[in-house]
NUMARSE-105500 format. One line per 8 residues: number of its first residue (from 1); for each residue x, y, z of N, C-alpha, C. Coordinates in pm, whole numbers, plus 50000, padded with zeros to 5 digits. Atoms other than C-alpha are relative to their C-alpha. Example, Ala and Ser with C-alpha at 12.3 -4.5 7.8 and 13.67 -1.06 7.14 Angstrom:
NUMARSE-105500
1) 50089:49881:50000:51230:49550:50780:50090:50120:50000 ~ 49918:49881:49994:51367:49894:50714:49923:50109:50073
***
This chain:
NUMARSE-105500
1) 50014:49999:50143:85635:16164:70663:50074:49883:49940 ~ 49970:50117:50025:85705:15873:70455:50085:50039:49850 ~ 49941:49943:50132:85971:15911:70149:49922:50001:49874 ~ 50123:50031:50140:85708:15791:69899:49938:50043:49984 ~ 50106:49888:50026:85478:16046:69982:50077:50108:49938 ~ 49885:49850:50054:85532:16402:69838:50024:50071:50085 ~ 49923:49926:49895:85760:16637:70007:49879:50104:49936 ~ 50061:49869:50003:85566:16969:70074:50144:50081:49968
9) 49929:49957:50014:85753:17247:69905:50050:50135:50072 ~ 49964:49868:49922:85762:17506:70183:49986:49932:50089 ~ 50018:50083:49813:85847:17407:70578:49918:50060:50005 ~ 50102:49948:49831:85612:17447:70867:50073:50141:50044 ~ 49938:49902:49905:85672:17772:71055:50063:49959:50063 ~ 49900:50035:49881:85935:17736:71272:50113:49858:49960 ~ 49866:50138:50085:86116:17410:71075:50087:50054:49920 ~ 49872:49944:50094:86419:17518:70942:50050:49838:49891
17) 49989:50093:50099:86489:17300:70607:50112:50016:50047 ~ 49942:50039:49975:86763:17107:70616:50120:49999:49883 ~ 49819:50011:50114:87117:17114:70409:50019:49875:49982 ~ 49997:50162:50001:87224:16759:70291:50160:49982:50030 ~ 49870:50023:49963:87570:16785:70353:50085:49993:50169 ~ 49898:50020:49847:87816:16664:70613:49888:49936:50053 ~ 50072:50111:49898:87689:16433:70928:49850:50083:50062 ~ 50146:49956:49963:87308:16453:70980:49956:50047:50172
25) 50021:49975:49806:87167:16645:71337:49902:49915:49984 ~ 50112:50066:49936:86979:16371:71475:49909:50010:50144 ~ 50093:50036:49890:86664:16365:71675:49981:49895:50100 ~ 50068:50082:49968:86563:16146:71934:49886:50000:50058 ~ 50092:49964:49904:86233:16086:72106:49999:49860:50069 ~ 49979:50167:49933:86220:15789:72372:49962:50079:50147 ~ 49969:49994:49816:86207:15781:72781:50144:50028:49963 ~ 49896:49939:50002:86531:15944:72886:50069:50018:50106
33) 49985:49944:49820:86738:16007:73220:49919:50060:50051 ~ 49986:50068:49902:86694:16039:73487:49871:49846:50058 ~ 50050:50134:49968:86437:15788:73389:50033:49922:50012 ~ 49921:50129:49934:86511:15419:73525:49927:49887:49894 ~ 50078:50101:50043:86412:15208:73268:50117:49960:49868 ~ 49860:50016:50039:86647:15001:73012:49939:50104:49820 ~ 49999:49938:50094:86474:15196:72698:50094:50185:50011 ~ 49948:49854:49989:86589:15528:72841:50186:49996:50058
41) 49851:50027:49970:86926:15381:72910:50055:49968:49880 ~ 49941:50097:50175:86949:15190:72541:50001:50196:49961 ~ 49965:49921:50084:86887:15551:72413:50096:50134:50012 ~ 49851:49890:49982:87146:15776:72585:50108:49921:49984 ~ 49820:50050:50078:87440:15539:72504:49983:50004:49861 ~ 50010:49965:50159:87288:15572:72157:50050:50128:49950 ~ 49985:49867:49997:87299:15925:72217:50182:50022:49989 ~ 49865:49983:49990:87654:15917:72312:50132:49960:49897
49) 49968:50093:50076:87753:15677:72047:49990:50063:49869 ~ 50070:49842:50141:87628:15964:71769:50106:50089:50037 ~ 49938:49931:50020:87808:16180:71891:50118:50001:50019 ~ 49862:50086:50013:88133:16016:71948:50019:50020:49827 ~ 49990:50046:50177:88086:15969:71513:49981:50154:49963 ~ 50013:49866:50000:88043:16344:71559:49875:50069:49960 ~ 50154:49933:50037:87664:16393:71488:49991:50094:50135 ~ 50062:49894:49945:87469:16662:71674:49899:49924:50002
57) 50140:50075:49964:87188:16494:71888:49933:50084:50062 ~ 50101:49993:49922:86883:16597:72014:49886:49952:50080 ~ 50108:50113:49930:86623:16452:72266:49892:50070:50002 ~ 50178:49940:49939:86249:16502:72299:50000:49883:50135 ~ 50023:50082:49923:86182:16286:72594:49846:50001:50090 ~ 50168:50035:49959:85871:16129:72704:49989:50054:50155 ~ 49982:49992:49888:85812:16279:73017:49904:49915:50123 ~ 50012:50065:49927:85766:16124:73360:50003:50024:50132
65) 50006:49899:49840:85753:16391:73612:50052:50035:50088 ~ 49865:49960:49994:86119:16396:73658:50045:50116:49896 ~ 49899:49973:50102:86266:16665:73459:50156:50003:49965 ~ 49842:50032:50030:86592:16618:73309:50085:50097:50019 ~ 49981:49883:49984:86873:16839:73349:50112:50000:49881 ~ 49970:50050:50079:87034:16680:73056:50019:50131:49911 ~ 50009:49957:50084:87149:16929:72827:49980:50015:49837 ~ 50013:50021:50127:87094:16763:72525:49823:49953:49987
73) 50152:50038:49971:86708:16704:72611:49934:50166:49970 ~ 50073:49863:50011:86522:16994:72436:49912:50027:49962 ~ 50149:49973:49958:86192:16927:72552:49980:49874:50032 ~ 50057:50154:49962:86001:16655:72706:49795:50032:49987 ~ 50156:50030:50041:85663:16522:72564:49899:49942:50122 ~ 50092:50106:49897:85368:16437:72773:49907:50000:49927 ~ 50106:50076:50118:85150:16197:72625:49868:50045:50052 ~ 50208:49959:49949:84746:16275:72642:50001:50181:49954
81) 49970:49885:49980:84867:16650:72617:50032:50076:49821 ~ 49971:49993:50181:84781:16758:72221:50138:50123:50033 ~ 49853:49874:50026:85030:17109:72271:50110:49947:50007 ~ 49869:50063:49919:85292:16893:72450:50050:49949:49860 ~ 49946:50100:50111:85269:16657:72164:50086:50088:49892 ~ 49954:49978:50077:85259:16899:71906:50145:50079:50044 ~ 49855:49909:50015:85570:17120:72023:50128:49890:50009 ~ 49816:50146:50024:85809:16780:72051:49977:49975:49915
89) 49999:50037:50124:85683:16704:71704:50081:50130:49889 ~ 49926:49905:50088:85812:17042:71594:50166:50052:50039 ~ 49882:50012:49970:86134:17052:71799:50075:49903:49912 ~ 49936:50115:50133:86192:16698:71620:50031:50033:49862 ~ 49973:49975:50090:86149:16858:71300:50140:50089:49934 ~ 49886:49914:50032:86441:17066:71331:50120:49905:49952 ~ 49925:50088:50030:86637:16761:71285:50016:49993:49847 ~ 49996:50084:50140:86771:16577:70982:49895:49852:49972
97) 50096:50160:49981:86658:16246:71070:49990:49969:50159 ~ 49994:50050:49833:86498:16139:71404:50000:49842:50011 ~ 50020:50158:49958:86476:15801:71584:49940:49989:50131 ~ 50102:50056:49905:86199:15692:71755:49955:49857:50044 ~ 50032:50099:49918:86211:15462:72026:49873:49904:50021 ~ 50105:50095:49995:85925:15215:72010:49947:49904:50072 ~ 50031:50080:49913:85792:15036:72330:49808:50033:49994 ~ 50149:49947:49927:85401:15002:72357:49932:50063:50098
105) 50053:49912:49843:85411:15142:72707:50040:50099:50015 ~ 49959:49853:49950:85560:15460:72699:49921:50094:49914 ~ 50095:49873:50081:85333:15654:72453:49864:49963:50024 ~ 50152:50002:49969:84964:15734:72519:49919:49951:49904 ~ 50105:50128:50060:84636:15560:72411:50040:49874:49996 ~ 50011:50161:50046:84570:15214:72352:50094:49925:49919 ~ 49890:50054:50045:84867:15005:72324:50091:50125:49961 ~ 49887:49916:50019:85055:15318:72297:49975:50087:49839
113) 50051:49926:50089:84883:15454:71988:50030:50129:49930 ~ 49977:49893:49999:84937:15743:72007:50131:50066:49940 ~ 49873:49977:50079:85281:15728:71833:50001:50009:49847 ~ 49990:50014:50081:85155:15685:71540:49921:50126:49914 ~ 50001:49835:50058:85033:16051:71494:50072:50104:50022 ~ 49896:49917:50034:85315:16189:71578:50103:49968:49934 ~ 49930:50029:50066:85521:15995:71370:49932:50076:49854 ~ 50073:49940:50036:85290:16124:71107:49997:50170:49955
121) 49980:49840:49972:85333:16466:71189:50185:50034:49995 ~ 49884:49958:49954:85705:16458:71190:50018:49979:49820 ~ 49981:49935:50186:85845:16614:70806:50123:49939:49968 ~ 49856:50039:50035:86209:16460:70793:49977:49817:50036 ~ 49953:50093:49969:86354:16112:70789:49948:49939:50097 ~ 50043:50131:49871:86229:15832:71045:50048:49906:50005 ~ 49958:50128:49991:86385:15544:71205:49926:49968:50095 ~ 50083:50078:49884:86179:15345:71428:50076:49880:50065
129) 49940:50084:49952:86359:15147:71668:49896:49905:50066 ~ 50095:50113:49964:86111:14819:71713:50041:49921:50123 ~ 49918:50099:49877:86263:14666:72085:49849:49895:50045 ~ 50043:50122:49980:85974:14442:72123:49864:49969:49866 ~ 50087:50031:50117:85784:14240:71829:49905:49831:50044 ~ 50099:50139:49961:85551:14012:71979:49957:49863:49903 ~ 50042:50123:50067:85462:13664:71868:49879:50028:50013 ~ 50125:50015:49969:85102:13698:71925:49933:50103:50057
137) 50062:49896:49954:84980:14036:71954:49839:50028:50005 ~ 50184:49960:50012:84611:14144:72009:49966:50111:49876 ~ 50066:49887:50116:84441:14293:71697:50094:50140:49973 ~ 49967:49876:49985:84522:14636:71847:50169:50025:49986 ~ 49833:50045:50009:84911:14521:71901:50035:50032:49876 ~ 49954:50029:50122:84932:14414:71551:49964:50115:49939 ~ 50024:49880:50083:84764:14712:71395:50121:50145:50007 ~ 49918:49931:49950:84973:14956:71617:50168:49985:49877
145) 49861:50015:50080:85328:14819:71470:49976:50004:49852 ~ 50042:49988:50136:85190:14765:71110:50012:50134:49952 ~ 50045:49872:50086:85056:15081:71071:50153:50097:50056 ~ 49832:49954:50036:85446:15238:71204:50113:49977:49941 ~ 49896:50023:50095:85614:15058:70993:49929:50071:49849 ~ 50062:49944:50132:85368:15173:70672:50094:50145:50045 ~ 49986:49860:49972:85432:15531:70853:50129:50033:49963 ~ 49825:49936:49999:85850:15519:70912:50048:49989:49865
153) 49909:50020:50138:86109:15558:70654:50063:49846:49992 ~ 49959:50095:49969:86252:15273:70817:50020:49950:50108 ~ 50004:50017:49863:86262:15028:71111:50073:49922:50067 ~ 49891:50062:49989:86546:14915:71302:49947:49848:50097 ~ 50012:50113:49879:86536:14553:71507:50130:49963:50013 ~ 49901:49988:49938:86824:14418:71686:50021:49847:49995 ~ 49960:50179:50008:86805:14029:71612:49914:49958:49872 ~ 50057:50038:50040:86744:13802:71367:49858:49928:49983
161) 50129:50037:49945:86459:13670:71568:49868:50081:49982 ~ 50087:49921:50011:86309:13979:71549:49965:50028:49849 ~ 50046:49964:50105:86337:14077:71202:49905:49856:49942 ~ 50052:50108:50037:86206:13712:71111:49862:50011:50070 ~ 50138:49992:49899:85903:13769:71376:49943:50106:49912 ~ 50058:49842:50037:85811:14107:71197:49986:49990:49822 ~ 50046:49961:50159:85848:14028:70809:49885:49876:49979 ~ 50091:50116:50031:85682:13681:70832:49836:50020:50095
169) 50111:50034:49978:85415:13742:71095:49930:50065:50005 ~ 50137:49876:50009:85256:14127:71037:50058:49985:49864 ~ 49979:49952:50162:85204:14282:70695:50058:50137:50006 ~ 49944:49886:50024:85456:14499:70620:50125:49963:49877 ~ 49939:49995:50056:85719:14587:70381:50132:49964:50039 ~ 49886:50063:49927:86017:14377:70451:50081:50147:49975 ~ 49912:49912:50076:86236:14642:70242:50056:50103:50134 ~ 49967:49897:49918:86176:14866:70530:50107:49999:50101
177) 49877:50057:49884:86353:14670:70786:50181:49979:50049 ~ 49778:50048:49992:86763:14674:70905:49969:49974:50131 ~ 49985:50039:49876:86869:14497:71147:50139:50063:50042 ~ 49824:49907:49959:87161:14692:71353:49973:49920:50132 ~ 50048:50066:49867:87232:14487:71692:50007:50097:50104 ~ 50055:49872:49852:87184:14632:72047:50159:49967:50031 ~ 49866:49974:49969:87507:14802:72157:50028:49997:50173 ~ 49974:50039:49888:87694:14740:72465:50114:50118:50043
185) 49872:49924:49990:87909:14957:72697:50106:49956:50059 ~ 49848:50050:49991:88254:14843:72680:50133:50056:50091 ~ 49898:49938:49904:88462:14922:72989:50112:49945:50008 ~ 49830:50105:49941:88844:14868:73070:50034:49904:50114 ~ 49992:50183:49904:88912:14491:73169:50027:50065:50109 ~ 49929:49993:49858:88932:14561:73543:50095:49893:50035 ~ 49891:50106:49912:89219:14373:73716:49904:49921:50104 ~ 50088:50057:49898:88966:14156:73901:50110:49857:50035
193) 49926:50125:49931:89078:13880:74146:49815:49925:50023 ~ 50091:50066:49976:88843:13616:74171:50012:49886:50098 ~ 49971:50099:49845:88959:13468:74498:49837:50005:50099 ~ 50127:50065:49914:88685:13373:74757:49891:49902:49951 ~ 50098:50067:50088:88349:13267:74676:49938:50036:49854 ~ 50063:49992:50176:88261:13210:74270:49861:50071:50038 ~ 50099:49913:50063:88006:13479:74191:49895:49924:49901 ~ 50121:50004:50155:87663:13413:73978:49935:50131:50042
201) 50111:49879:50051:87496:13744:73852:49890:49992:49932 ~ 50096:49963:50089:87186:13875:73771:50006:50150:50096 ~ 49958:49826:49969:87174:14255:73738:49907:50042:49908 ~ 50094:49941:50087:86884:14508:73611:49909:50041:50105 ~ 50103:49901:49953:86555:14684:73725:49914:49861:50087 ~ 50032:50116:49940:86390:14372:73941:49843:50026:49977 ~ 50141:50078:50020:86024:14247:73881:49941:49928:49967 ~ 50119:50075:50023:85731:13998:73858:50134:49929:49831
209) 49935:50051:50113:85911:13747:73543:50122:49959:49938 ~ 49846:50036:50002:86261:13745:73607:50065:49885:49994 ~ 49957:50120:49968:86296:13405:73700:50085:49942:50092 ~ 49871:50006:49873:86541:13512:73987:49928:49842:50092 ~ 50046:50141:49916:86308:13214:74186:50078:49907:49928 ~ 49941:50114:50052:86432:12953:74012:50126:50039:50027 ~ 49899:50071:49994:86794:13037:74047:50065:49966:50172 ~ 50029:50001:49898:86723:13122:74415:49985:49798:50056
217) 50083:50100:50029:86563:12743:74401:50146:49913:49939 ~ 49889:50024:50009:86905:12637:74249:50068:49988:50090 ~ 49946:49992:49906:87111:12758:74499:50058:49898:50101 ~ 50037:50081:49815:87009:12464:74781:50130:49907:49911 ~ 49914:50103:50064:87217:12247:74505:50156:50075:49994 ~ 49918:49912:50019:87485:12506:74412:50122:50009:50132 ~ 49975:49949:49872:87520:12575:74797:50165:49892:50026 ~ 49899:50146:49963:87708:12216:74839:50148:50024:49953
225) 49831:50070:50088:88027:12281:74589:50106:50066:50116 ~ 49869:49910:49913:88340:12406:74731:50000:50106:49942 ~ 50016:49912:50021:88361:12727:74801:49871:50081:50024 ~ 50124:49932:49927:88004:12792:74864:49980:50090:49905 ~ 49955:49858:50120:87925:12988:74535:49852:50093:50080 ~ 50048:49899:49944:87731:13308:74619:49896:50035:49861 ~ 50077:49922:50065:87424:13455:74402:49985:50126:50094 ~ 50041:49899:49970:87415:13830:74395:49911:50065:49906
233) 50109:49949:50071:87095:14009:74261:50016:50121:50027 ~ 49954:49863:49978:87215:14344:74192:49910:50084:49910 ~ 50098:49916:50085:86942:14607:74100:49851:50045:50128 ~ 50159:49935:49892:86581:14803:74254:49941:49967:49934 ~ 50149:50023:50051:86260:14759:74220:49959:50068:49872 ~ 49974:49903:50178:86199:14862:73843:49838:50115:50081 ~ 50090:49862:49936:85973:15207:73918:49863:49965:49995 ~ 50137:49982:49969:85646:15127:73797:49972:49843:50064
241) 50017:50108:49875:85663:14789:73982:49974:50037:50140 ~ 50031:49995:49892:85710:14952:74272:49910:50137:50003 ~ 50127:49950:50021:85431:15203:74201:49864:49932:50055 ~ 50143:50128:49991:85201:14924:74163:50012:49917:50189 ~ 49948:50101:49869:85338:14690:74460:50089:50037:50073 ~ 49908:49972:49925:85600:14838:74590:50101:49911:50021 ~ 49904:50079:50021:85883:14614:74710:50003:49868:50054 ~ 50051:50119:49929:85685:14324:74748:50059:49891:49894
249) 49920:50109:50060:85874:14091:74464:50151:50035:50061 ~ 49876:49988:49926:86215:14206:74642:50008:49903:50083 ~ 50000:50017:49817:86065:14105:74999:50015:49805:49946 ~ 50063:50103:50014:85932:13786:74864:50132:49884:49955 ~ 49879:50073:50055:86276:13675:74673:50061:49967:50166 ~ 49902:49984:49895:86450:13748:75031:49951:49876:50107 ~ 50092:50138:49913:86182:13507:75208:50001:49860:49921 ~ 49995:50138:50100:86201:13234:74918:50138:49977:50022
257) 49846:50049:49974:86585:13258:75013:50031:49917:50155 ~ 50014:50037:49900:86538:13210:75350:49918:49830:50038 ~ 50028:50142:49971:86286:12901:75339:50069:49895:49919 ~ 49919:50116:50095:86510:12704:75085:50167:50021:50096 ~ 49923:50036:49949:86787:12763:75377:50138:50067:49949 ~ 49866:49913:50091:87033:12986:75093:50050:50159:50056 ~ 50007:49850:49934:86976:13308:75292:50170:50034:50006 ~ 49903:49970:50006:87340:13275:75312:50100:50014:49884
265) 49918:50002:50112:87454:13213:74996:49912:50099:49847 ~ 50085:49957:50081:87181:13462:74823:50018:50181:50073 ~ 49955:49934:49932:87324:13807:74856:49889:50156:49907 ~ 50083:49878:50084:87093:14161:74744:50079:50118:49997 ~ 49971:49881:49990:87237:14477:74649:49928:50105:49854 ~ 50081:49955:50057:87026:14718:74531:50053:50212:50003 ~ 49966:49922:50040:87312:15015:74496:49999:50051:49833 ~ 50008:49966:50145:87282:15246:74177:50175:50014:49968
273) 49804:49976:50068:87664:15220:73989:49987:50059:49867 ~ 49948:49925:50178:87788:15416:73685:50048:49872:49928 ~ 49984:50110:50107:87898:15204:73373:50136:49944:50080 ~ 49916:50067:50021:88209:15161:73475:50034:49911:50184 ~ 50063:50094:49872:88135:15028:73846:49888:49890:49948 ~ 50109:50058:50046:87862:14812:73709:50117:49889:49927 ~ 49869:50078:50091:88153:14674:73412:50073:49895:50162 ~ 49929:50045:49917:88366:14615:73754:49917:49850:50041
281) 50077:50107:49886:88100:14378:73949:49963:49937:49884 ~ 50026:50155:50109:88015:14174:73587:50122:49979:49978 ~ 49874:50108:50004:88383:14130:73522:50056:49879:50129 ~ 49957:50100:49932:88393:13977:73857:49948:49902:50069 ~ 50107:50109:50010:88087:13742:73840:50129:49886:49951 ~ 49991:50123:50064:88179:13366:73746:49902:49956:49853 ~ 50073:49983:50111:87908:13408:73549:49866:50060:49975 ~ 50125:49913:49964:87587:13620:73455:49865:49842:50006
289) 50112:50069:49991:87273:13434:73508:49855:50087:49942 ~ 50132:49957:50072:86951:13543:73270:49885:49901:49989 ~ 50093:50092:49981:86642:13315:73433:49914:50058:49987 ~ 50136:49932:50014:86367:13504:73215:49903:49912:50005 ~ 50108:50084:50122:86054:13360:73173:49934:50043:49900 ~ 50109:49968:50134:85927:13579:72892:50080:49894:49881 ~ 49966:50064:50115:85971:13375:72572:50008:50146:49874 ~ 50026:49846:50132:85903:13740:72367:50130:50064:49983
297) 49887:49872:50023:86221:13902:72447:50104:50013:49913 ~ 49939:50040:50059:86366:13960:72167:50148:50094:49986 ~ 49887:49938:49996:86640:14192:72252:50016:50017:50117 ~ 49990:49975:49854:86830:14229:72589:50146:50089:50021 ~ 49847:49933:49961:87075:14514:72698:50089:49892:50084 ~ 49915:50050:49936:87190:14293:72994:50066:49907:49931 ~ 49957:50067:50110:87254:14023:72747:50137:50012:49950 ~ 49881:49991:50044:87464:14185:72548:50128:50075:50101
305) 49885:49950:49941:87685:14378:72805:50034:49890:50090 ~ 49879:50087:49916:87781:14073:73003:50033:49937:49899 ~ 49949:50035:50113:87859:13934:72662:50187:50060:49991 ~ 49909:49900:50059:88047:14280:72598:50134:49987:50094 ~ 49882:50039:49832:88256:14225:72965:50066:49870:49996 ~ 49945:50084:49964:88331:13887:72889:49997:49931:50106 ~ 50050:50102:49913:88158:13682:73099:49923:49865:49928 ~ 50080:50094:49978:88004:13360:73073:49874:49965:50019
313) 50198:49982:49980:87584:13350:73051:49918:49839:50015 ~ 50085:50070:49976:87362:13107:73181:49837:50041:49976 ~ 50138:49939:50066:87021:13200:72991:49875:49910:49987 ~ 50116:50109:50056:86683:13060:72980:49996:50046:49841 ~ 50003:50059:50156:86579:13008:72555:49865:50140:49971 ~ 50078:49900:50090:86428:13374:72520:50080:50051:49862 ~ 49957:49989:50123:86491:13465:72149:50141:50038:49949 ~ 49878:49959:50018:86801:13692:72182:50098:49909:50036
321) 49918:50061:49929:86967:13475:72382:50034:49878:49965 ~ 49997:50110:50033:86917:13158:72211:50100:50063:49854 ~ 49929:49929:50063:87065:13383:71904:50154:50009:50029 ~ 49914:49974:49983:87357:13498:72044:50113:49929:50094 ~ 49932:50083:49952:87449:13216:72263:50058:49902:49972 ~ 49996:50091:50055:87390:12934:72078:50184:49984:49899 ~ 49897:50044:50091:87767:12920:71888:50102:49984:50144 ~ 49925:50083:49895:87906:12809:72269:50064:50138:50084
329) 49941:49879:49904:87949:13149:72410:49923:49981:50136 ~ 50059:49983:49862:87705:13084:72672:49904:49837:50037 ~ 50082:50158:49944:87457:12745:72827:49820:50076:49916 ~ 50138:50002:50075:87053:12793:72657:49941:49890:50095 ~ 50042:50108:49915:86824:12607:72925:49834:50000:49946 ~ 50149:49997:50049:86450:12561:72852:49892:50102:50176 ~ 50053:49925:49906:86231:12802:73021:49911:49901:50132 ~ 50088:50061:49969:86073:12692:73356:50075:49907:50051
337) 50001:50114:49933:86274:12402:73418:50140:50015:50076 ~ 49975:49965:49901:86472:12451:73751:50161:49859:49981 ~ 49897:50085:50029:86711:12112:73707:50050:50049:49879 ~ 49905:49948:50128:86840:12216:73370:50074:50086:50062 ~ 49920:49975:49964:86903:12517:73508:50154:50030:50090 ~ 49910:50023:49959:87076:12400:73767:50105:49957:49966 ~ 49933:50080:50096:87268:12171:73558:50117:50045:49933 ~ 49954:49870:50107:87388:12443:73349:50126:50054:50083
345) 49924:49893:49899:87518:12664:73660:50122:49910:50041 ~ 49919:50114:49963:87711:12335:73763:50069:50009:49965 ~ 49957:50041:50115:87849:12296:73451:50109:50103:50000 ~ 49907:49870:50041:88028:12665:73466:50055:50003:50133 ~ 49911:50011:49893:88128:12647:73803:50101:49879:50079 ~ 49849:50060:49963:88331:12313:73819:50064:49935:49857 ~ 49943:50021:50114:88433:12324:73467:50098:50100:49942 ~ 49927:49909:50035:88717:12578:73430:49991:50011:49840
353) 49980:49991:50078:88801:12525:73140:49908:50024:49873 ~ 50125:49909:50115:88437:12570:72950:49972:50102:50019 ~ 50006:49845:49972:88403:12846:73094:50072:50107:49970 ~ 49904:49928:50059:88717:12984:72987:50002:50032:49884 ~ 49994:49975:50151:88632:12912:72645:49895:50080:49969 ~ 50092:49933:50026:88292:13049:72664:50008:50165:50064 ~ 50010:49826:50003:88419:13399:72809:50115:50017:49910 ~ 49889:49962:50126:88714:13373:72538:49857:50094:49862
361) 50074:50053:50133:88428:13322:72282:49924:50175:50038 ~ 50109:49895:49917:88224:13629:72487:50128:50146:49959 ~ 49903:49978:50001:88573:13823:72479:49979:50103:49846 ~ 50011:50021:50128:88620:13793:72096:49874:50081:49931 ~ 50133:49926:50115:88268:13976:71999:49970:50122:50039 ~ 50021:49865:49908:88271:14256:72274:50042:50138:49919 ~ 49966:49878:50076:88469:14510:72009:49886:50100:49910 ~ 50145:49975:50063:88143:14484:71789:49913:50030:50026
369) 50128:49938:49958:87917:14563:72012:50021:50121:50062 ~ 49942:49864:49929:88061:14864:72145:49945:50109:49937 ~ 50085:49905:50049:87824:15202:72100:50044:50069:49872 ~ 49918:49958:50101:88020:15393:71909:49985:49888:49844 ~ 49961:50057:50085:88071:15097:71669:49812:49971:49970 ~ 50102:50018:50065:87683:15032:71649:49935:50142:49934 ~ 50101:49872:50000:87569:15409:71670:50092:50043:49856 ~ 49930:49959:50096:87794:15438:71343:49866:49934:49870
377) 50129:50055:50104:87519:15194:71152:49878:50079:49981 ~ 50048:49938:49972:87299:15431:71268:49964:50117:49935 ~ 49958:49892:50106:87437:15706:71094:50067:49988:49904 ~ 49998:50045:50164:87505:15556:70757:49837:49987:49981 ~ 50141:50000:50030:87128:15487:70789:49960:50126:49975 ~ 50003:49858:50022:87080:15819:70834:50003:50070:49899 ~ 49948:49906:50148:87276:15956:70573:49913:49942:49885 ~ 50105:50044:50133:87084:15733:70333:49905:50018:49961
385) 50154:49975:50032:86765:15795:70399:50014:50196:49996 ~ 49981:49837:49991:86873:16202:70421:50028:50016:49818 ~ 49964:50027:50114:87032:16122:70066:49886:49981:49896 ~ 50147:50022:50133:86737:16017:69923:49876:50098:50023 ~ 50107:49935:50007:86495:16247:70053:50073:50128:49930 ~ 49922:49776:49994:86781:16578:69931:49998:49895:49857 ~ 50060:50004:50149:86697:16338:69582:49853:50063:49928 ~ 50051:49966:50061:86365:16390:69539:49904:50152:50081
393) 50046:49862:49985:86353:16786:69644:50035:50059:49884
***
């Protein structure tokens, strides 16, 4: 329901109206544990981050044929499935205000469509969290997001890139838009020793676009300094990759290591770690390495948490990254081109001292991105848009 429309003056069966006072129970609907994907990871530290500020959360979660055992998950939607739909649209309603996760691929129909009748169907408050806003969507693309932003109360993006991509190049109501950035989880500085060989990271769900070749492809240069620096590619096969193919971009990295002769200095680990194991092995990188080739991405968890850890980033010039790097926290290389990035990696591993400044600089912003401190924007949004709908009842 959209604030501008009229409120109906009696709930739905089973929706309990809502009180306006004190911190709003929020909904969520998104992918969710024990799914493996970074939307269902962005939205349980959200989750956690709410209720840290002391809200009362709830999850609908898209299901995926895992069920959760999550006690804050109370119900999971399956898309194609009208009952399914409708009973997570009426669980949601019990809320104050929900927030719905927004990826084209996780909701059913065409381009994911299908979100935009249950947004529709849902009687309270809406935030739409927008994580990807294409430059150049197909018809169907563009209609899809348009017509959820007409729908939500309001729609969050996470960079300036994005909100600038979304008011200038669909038709929609800027008004609607806040930008809140993507939060990071902030673990205690480990005591790391960084004796042996200098570390480069890349860490996440592995598939087809990464750009891991190229730093692989690096390496043969890298290999030479003193010390012998080491790339480790820490992460699995992202799920529906290996659905499709199985762990044939893994195999293929491990053989592209091997004929460029790095096999030794190109190391895989593809253990699952909790946050604060995960925190450990980026505090004790030299530096993260982000060799995307999408140019679209306009928001990146990994991004910001080796930011949040205080590390050092070597990034190809996808949107977020050119954003948040660009004031000397991190190197910006042009997508694609293999000498730059080498160049770059060089640059951080026999240059102490830029490097020092650029994880000072990395250091320095990590407080701000910390869940808690975003999932608080969150819920001032909240309250506002709760505020104004307990106006015109």
């Amino acid at each position: 329901m959209n604030l501008h429309s009229v409120l109906p003056t009696i709930a739905p069966i089973g929706v309990r109206r809502q009180g306006f006072s004190g911190i709003p129970r929020v909904g969520i609907l998104s992918t969710y544990p024990p799914t493996l994907c970074g939307l269902a990871t962005f939205s349980a530290a959200l989750a956690d981050g709410l209720r840290v500020n002391g809200a009362a959360v709830d999850v609908v979660r898209i299901a995926d044929g895992t069920p959760s055992g999550d006690v804050h998950v109370i119900g999971e939607l399956i898309n194609g499935v009208p009952a399914s739909v409708s009973a997570g649209v009426q669980l949601l309603n019990r809320s104050d205000v929900v927030v719905i996760q927004h990826e084209y691929g996780i909701y059913g129909g065409a381009d994911g469509e299908d979100v935009v009748d249950i947004i529709r169907g849902i009687q309270v408050p809406t935030i739409v969290v927008a994580h990807t806003v294409l430059k150049e969507p197909t018809p169907q693309q563009r209609w899809v997001l348009e017509t959820i932003v007409a729908q939500a109360d309001q729609v969050v993006v996470m960079t300036t890139a994005a909100r600038d991509r979304l008011c200038l190049g669909y038709e929609v109501d800027s008004r609607k838009i806040t930008t809140i950035p993507h939060g990071a989880t902030v673990v205690a500085r480990a005591h790391v020793k960084r004796g042996g060989r200098p570390t480069l990271l890349t860490w996440g769900l592995l598939g087809p676009g990464k750009g891991i070749e190229r730093v692989i492809d690096a390496m043969a240069t890298l290999s030479e300094l003193p010390g012998r620096p080491l790339y480790l590619i820490a992460g699995r096969t992202h799920p529906k990759v290996l659905a499709a193919e199985g762990d044939a971009y893994l195999d293929a990295l491990r053989e592209r290591a091997k004929c460029r002769g790095v096999a030794d200095s190109v190391r895989f680990d593809v253990a699952y770690r909790d946050n604060q194991a995960l925190g450990a092995i980026i505090q004790s990188a030299s530096a993260v390495v982000l060799p995307y080739d999408s140019t679209e991405q306009v928001t990146s968890g990994v991004l910001v948490d080796a930011i949040a850890n205080g590390r050092p980033v070597v990034a190809t010039a996808f949107p977020h990254a050119a954003e948040l790097l660009g004031d000397g926290t991190g190197i910006v290389v042009p997508h694609g081109d293999t000498d730059a990035l080498t160049s770059a990696l060089l640059s951080v591993l026999t240059q102490p001292r830029m490097a020092g400044q650029m994880a000072a600089r990395a250091r320095l912003l990590a407080p701000t991105m910390a869940w808690p401190v975003v999932a608080k924007d969150y819920l001032v949004l909240a309250q506002r848009l709760r505020s104004r709908m307990s106006a015109l009842v």
